[in-house]
ChimeraX commands (.cxc) that place a marker at each C-alpha (Angstrom):
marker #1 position 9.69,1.84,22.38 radius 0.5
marker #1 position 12.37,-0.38,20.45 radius 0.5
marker #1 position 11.20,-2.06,17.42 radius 0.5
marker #1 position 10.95,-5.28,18.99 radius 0.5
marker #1 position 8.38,-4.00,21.19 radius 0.5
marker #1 position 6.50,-2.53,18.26 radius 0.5
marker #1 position 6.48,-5.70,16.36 radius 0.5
marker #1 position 4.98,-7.45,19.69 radius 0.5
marker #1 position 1.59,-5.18,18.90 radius 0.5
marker #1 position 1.38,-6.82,15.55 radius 0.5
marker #1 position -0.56,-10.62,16.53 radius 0.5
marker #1 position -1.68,-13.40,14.34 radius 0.5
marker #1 position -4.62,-15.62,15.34 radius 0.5
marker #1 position -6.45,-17.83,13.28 radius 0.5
marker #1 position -9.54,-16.80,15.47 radius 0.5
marker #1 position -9.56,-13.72,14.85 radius 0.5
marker #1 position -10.03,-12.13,11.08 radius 0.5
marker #1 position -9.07,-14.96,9.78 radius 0.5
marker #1 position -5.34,-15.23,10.73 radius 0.5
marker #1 position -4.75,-11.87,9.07 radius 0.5
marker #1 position -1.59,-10.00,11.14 radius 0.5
marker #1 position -3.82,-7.48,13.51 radius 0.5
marker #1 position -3.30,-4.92,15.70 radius 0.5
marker #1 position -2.90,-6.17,19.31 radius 0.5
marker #1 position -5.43,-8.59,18.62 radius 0.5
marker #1 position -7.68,-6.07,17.87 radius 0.5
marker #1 position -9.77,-6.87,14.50 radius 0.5
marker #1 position -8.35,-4.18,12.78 radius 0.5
marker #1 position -5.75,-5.84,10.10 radius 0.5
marker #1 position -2.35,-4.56,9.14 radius 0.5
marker #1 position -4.19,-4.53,5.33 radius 0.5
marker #1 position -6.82,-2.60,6.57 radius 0.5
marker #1 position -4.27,0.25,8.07 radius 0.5
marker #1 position -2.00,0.21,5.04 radius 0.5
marker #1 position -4.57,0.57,2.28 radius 0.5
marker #1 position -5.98,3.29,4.15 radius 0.5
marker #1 position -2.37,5.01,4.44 radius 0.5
marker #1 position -1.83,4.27,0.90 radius 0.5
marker #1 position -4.92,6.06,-0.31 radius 0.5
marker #1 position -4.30,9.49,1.67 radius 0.5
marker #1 position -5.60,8.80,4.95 radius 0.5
marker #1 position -3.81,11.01,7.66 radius 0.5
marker #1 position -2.22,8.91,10.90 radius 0.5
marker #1 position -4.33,11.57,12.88 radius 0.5
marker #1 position -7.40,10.53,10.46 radius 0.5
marker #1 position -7.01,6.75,11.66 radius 0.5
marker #1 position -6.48,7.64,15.34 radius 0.5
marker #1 position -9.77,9.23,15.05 radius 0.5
marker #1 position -11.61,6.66,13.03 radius 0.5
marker #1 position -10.17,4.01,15.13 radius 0.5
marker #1 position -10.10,5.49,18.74 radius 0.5
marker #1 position -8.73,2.17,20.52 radius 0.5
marker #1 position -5.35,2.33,17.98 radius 0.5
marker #1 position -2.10,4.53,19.49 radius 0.5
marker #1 position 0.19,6.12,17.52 radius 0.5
marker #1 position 2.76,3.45,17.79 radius 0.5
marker #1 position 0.38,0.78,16.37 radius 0.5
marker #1 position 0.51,2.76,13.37 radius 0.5
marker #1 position 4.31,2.54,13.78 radius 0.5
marker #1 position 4.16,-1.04,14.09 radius 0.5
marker #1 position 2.12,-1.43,11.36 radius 0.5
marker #1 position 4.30,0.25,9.10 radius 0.5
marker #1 position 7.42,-1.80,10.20 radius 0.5
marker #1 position 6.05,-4.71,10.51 radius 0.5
marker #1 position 4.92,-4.08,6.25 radius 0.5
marker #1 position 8.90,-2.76,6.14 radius 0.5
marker #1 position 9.94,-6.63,7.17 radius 0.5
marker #1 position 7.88,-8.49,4.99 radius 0.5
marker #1 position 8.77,-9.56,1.26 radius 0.5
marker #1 position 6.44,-7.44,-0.83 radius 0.5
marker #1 position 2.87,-9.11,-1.26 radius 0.5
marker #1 position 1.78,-10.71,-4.89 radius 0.5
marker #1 position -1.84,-10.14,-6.06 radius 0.5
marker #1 position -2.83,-12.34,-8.87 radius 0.5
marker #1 position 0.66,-12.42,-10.52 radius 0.5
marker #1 position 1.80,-8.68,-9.67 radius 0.5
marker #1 position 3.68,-7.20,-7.11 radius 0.5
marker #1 position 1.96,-4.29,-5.13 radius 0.5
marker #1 position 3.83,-1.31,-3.86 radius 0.5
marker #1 position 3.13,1.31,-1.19 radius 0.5
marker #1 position 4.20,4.48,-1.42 radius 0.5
marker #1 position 3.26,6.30,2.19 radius 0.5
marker #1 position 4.66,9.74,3.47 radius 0.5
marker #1 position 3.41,10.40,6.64 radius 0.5
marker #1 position 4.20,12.44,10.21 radius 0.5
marker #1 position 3.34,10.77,13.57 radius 0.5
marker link #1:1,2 radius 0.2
marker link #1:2,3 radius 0.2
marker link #1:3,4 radius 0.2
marker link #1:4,5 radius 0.2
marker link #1:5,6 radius 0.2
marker link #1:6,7 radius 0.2
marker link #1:7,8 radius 0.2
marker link #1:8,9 radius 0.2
marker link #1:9,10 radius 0.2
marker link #1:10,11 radius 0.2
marker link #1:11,12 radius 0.2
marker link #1:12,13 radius 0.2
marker link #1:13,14 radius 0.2
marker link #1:14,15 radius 0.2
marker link #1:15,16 radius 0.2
marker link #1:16,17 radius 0.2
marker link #1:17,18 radius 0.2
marker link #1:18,19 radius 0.2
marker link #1:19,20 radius 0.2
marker link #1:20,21 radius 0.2
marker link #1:21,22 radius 0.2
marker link #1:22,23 radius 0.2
marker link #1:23,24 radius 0.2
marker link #1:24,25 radius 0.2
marker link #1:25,26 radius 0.2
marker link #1:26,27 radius 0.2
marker link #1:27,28 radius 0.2
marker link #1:28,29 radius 0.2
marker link #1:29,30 radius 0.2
marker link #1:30,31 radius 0.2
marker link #1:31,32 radius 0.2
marker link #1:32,33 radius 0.2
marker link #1:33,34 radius 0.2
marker link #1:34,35 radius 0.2
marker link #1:35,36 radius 0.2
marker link #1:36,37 radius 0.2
marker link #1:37,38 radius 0.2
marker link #1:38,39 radius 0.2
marker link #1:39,40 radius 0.2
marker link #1:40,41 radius 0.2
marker link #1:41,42 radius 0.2
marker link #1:42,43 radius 0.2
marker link #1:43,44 radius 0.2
marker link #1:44,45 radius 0.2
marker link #1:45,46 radius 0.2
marker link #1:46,47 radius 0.2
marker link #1:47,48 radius 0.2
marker link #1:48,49 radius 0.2
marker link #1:49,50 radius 0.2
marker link #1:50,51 radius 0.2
marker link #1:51,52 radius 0.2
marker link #1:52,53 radius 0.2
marker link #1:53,54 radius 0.2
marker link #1:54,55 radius 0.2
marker link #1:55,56 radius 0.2
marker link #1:56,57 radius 0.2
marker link #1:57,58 radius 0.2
marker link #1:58,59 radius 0.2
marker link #1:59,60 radius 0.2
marker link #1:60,61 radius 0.2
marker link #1:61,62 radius 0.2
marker link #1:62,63 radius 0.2
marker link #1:63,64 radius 0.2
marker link #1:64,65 radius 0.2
marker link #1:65,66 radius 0.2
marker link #1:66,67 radius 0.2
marker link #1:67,68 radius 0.2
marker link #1:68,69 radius 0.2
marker link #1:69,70 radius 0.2
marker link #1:70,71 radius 0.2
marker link #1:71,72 radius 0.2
marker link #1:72,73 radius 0.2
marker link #1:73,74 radius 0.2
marker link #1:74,75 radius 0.2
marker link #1:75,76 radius 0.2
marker link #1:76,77 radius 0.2
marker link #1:77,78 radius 0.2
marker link #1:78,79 radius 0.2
marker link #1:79,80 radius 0.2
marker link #1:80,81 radius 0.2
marker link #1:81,82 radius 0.2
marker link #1:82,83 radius 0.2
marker link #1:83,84 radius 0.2
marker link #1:84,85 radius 0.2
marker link #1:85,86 radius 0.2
view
């Protein structure tokens, strides 16, 4: 899958949490998925929390973060640092 395919998983609907980017329309957020990446949740970990998610919306999420200008929280720029195997 090319990564203009994965970015078509990534869907934004002000319906649905929000407007927040989510995954397929699911209402699982790209936030939700990164913060738990950042804070030492395994891919395999999420695929089992989340059973409707694949492996390449975990993909997806992460390039879909890669193409984005980093986020600002209250005047400070917030990094993610992820190592990970799929």
């Amino acid at each position: 899958m090319d990564n203009e395919e994965l970015l078509k998983r990534i869907t934004v609907n002000p319906q649905v949490m929000v407007g927040k980017p989510t995954i397929r329309g699911l209402r699982i957020t790209v936030e939700q998925i990164l913060k738990a990446l950042a804070g030492g949740v395994s891919v395999g970990e999420l695929l089992e929390d989340y059973p409707e998610l694949e492996p390449e919306d975990i993909k997806a999420v992460l390039l879909y973060a890669a193409h984005r200008p980093p986020a600002h929280s209250q005047g400070g720029d917030i990094y993610l640092c992820l190592k990970f195997q799929i």
